[in-house]
C-alpha positions as CSV (number, residue, x, y, z in Angstrom):
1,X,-91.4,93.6,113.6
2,X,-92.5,96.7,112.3
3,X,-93.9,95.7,109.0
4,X,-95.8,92.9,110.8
5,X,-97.5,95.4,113.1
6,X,-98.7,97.3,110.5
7,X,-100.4,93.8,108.4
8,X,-101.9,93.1,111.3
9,X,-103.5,96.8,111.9
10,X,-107.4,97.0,111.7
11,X,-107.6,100.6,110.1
12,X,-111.9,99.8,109.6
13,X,-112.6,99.2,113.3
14,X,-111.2,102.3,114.2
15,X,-113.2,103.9,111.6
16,X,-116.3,101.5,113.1
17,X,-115.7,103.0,116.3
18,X,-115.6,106.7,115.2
19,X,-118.5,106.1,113.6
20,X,-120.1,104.2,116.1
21,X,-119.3,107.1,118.3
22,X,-120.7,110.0,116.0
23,X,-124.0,107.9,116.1
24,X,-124.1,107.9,119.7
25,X,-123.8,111.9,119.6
26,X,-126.5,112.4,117.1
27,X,-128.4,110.4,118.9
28,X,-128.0,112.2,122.4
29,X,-128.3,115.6,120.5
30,X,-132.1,114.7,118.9
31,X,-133.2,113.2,122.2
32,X,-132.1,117.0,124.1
33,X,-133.6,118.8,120.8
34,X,-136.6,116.8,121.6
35,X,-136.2,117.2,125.8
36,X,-136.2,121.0,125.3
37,X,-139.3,121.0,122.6
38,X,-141.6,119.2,125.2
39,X,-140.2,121.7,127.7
40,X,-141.1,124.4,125.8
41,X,-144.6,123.3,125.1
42,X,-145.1,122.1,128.8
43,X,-144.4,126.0,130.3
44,X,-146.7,127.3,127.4
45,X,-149.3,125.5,128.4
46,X,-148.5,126.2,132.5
47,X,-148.2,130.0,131.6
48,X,-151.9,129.4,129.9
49,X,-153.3,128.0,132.9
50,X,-152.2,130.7,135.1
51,X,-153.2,133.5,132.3
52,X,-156.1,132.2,132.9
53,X,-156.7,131.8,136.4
54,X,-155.6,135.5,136.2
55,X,-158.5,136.8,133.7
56,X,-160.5,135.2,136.4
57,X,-159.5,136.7,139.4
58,X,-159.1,140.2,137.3
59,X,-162.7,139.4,136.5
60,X,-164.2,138.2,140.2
61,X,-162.1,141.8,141.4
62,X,-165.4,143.5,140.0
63,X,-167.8,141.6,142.6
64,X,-169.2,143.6,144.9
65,X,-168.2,141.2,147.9
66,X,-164.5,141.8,146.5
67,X,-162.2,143.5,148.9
68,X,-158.5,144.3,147.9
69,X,-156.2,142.9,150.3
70,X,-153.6,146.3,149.9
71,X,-154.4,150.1,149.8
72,X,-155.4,150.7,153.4
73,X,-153.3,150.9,156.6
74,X,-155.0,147.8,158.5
75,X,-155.0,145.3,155.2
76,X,-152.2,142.3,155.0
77,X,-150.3,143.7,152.0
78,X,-149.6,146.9,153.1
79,X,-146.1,145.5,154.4
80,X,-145.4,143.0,151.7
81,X,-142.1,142.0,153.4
82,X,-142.6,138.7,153.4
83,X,-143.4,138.6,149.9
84,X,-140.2,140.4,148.8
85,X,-138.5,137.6,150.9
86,X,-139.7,135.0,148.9
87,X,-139.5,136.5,145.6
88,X,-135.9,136.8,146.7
89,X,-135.0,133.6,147.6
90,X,-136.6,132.1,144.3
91,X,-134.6,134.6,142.1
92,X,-131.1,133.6,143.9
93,X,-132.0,129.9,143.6
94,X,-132.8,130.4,140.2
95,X,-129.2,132.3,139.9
96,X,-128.0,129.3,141.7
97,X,-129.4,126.6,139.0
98,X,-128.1,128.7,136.1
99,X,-124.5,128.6,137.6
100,X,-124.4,125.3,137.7
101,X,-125.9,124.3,134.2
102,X,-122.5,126.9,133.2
103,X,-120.6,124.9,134.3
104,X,-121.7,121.5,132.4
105,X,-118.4,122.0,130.1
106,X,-116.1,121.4,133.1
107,X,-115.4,118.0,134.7
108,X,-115.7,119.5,138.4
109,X,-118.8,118.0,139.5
110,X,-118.3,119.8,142.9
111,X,-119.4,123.3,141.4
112,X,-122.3,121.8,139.8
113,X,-123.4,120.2,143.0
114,X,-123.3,123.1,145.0
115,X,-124.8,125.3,142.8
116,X,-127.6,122.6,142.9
117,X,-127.5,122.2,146.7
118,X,-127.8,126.1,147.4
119,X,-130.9,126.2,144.5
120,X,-132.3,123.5,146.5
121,X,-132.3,124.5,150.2
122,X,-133.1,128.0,148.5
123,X,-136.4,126.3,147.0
124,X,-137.0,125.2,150.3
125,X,-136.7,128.2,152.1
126,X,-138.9,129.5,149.5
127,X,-141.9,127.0,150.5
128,X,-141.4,127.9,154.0
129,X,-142.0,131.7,153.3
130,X,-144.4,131.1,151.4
131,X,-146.2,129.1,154.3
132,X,-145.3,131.4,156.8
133,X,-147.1,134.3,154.6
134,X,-150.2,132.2,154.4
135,X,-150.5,131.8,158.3
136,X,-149.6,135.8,158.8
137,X,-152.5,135.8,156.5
138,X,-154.7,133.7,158.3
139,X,-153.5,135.3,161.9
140,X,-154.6,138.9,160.9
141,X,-158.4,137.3,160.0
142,X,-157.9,137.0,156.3
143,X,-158.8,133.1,156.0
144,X,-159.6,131.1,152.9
145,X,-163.4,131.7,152.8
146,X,-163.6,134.9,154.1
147,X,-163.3,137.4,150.8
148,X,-162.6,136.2,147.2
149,X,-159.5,138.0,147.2
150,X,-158.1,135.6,150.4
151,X,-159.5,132.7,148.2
152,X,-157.3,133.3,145.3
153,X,-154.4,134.1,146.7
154,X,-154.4,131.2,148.5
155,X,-155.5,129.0,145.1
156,X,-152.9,130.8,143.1
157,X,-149.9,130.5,145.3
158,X,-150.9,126.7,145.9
159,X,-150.6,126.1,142.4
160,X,-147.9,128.1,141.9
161,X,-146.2,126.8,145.2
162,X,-146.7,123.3,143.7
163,X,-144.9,123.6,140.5
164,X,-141.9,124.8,142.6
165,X,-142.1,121.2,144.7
166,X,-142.0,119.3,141.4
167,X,-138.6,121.7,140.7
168,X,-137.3,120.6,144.0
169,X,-137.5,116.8,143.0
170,X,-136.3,117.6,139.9
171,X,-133.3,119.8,141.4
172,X,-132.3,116.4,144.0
173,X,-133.1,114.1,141.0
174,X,-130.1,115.6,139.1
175,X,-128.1,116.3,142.0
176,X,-128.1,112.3,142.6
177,X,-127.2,111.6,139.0
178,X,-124.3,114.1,139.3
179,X,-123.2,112.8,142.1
180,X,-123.0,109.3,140.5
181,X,-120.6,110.8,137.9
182,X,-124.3,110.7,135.6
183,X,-124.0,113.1,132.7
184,X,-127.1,115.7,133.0
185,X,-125.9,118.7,130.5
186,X,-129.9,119.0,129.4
187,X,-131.6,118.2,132.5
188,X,-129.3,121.1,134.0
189,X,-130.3,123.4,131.4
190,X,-134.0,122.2,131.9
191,X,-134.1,123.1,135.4
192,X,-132.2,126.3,135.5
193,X,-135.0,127.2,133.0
194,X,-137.5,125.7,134.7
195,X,-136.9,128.1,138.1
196,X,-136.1,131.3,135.8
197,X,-139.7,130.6,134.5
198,X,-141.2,129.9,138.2
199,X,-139.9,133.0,139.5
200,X,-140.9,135.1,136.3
201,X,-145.1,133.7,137.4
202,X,-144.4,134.6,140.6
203,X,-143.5,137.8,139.8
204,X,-146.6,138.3,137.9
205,X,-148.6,136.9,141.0
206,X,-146.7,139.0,143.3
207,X,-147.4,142.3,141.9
208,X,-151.5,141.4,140.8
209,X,-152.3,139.7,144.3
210,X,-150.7,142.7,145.7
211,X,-152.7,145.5,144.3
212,X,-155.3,147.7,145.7
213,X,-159.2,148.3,144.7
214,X,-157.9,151.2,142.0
215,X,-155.7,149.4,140.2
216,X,-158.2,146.2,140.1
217,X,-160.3,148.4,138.6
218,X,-158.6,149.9,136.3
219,X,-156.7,146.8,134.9
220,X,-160.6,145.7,134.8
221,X,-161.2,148.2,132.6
222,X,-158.4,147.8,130.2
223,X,-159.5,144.3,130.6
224,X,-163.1,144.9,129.1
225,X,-164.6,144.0,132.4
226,X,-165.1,146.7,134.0
């Protein structure tokens, strides 16, 4: 019995399916190699659009019917708590996302869906904030059309704010695949990234539509535009 077992052994389709199988890796690995080149060029070319909405606003700083919304008592941005709220609940959901693409070696698909869940009722809150500091905005007279300074920040975190809505999808599109046992190691990586990034423009936006008529002008000057 033994010696018929082995005649009738197919040694080649085992080697078929190993190979068969190898294929199938290579094949995934070129498809993230080329999921995280388009990624990369895609926040180039976001980071260029905002550098430049930036040179612009640096630029319209030096109009005489420009007035700083920070460096006096009675102006919005003198408490910028608000501000630091949201700029906090971006960076944890952004700490969130990263946990969970950590944990893309492990089979528990529990960890990766709450780190996932958290990121995404984080991003929420984080739209809400951001709401809530456009109508403190708009309460204390500092409307859209009043003062090229209101005008951008309201332009610049619209923009901003809607690049973090297309992370949400993103963040419940691979929270559904996950959750139908759906492997996402790259689109996990991809989105963790894709928040660190959000929250490093934000950042940047923060600390510019936050400054005061000195430092406009002297960034204005460094700038060549002053």
């Amino acid at each position: 019995m033994g010696l018929i077992k082995t005649l009738a052994t197919k040694p080649w389709l085992a080697d078929d399916e190993a190979q068969s199988n190898l294929l199938w890796r290579s094949a995934d690995t070129a498809r993230d190699s080329q999921k995280w080149l388009a990624f990369k060029f895609l926040m180039a070319v976001v980071a260029v659009v905002f550098f430049l909405f930036l040179i612009t606003f640096i630029q319209r700083s030096q109009s005489f019917d420009f007035q700083a919304l920070a460096g006096a008592p009675w102006l919005p941005f003198e408490d910028m708590s608000q501000l630091w709220l949201s700029t906090s609940l971006l960076f944890v959901a952004s700490l969130a996302a990263h946990l969970a693409w950590s944990h893309t070696s492990k089979d528990d698909n529990r960890l990766k869906l709450f780190g996932l869940l958290v990121a995404s009722a984080l991003v929420v809150a984080f739209i809400f904030s951001q709401l809530q500091a456009w109508q403190h905005l708009d309460a204390l007279g500092f409307g859209l059309n009043d003062n090229p300074a209101n005008s951008y920040f309201y332009l610049l975190t619209a923009v901003h704010g809607l690049h973090v809505l297309i992370g949400l999808f993103v963040l419940i599109y691979v929270s559904a695949s996950i959750y139908l046992h759906k492997e996402q190691g790259m689109n996990l990586k991809l989105v963790a990234w894709y928040l660190h990034f959000l929250w490093l423009i934000w950042c940047g936006l923060f600390y510019l539509l936050t400054r005061d008529a000195i430092t406009f002008n002297a960034i204005a000057r460094f700038c060549g535009f002053g």
